[in-house]
C-alpha positions as CSV (number, residue, x, y, z in Angstrom):
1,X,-5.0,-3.4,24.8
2,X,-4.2,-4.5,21.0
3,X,-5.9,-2.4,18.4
4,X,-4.9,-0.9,14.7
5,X,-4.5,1.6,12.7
6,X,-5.0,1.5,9.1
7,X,-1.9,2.5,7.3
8,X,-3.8,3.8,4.1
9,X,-4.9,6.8,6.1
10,X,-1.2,7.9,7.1
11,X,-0.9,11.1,5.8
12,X,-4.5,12.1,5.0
13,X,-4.9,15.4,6.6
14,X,-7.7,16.4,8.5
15,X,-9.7,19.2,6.5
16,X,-12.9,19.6,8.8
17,X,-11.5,20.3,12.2
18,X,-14.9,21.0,13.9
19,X,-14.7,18.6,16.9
20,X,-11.5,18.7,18.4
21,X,-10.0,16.7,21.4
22,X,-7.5,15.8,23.2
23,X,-3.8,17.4,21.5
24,X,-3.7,19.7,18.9
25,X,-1.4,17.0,17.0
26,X,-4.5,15.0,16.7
27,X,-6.3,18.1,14.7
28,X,-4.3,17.9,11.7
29,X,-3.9,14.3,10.2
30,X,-6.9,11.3,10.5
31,X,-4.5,8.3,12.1
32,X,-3.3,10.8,15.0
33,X,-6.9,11.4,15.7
34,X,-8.0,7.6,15.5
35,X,-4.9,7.0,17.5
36,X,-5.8,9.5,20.2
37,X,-9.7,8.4,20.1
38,X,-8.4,4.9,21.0
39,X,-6.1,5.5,23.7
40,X,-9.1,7.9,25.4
41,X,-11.7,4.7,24.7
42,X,-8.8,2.4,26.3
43,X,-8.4,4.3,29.2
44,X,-12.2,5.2,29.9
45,X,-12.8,1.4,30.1
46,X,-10.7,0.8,32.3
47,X,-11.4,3.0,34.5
48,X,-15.0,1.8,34.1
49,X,-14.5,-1.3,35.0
50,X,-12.5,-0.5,37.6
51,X,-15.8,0.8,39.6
52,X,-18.3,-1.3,37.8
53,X,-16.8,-4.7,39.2
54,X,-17.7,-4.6,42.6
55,X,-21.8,-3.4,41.4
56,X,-22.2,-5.7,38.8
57,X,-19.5,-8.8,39.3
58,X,-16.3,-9.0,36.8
59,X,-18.2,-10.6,34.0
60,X,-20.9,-8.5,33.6
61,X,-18.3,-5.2,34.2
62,X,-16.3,-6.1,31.1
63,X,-19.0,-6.4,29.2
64,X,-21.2,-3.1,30.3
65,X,-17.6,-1.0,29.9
66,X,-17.0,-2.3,26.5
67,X,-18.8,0.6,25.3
68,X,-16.0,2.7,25.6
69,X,-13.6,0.4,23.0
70,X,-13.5,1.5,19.6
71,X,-14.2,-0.4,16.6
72,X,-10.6,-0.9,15.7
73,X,-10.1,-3.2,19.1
74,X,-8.6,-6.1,18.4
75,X,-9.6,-9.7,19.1
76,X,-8.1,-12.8,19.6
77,X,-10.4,-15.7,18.2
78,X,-10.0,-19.1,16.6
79,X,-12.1,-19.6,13.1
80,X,-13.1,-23.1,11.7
81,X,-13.8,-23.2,8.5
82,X,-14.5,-26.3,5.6
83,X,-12.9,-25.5,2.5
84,X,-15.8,-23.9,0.6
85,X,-16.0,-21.1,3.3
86,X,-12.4,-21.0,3.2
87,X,-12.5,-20.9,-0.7
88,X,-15.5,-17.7,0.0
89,X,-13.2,-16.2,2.7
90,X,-10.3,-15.6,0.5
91,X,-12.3,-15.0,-2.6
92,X,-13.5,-12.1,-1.2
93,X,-10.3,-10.8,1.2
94,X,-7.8,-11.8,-0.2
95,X,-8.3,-9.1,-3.2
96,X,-7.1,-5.9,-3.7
97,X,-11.0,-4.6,-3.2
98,X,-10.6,-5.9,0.4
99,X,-9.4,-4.1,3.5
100,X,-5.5,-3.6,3.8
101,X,-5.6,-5.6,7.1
102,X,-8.1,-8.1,6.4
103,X,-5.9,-8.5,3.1
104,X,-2.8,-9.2,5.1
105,X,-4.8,-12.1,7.5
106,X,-6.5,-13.5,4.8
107,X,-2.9,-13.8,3.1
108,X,-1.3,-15.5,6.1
109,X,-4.3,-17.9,6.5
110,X,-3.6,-19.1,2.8
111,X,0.0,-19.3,3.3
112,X,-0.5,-21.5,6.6
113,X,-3.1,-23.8,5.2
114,X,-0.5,-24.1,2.1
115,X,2.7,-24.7,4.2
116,X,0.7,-27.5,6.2
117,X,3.2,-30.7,6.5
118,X,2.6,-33.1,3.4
119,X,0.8,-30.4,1.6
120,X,-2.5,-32.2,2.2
121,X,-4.7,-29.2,-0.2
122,X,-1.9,-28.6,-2.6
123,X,-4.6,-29.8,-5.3
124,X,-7.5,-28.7,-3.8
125,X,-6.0,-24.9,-3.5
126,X,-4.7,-25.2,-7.4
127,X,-8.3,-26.5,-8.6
128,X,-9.9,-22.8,-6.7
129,X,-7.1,-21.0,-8.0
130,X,-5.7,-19.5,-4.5
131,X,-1.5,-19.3,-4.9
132,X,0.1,-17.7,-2.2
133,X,1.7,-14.1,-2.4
134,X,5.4,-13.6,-2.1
């Protein structure tokens, strides 16, 4: 199971410590409770679909016992865009107002569509202003 953590929260200490689960690690800093949240939502579907399976067929399992993933799951998934989307897409995320990690893919999608053999948009990405960060 793939998921993240967001780095800006390393080190933010936890200062309302009325739930509590799990280690008593997780109780004093935000990412070791996220971290411990995820592992426990992990697990629990899992296990879920472990006994779900033979009720509701594999399919529908994975989807009923994807309650228990978190919100920070990760995903595999290919994206088309046409260049005025893609022009939106990094417009908005690929700015410092943007999420660190949403920041770092739209970064990497700029850099592959500008590393492209021939350079096909070298124009096209000059006229919208979008320059690759070193």
């Amino acid at each position: 199971d793939k998921y993240y953590l967001p780095q800006d929260w390393l080190g933010i200490k936890r200062l309302d410590r009325r739930v509590q689960f799990g280690s008593t690690d997780a109780y004093h800093y935000w990412l070791d409770t996220l971290l411990e949240y995820t592992e426990l939502g992990n697990r629990l579907y899992h296990s879920c679909l472990g006994d779900l399976e033979g009720v509701l067929g594999r399919k529908r399992a994975k989807e009923s016992a994807r309650f228990f993933k978190t919100y920070n799951s990760q995903i595999q998934s290919d994206v088309m865009f046409n260049m005025r989307s893609f022009v939106n897409f990094q417009n908005l995320r690929n700015s410092e107002h943007a999420q660190v990690e949403i920041r770092d893919v739209a970064q990497k999608m700029l850099k592959a569509v500008a590393q492209i053999e021939g350079n096909p948009f070298e124009h096209t990405l000059k006229a919208f202003k979008l320059e690759v960060k070193p």
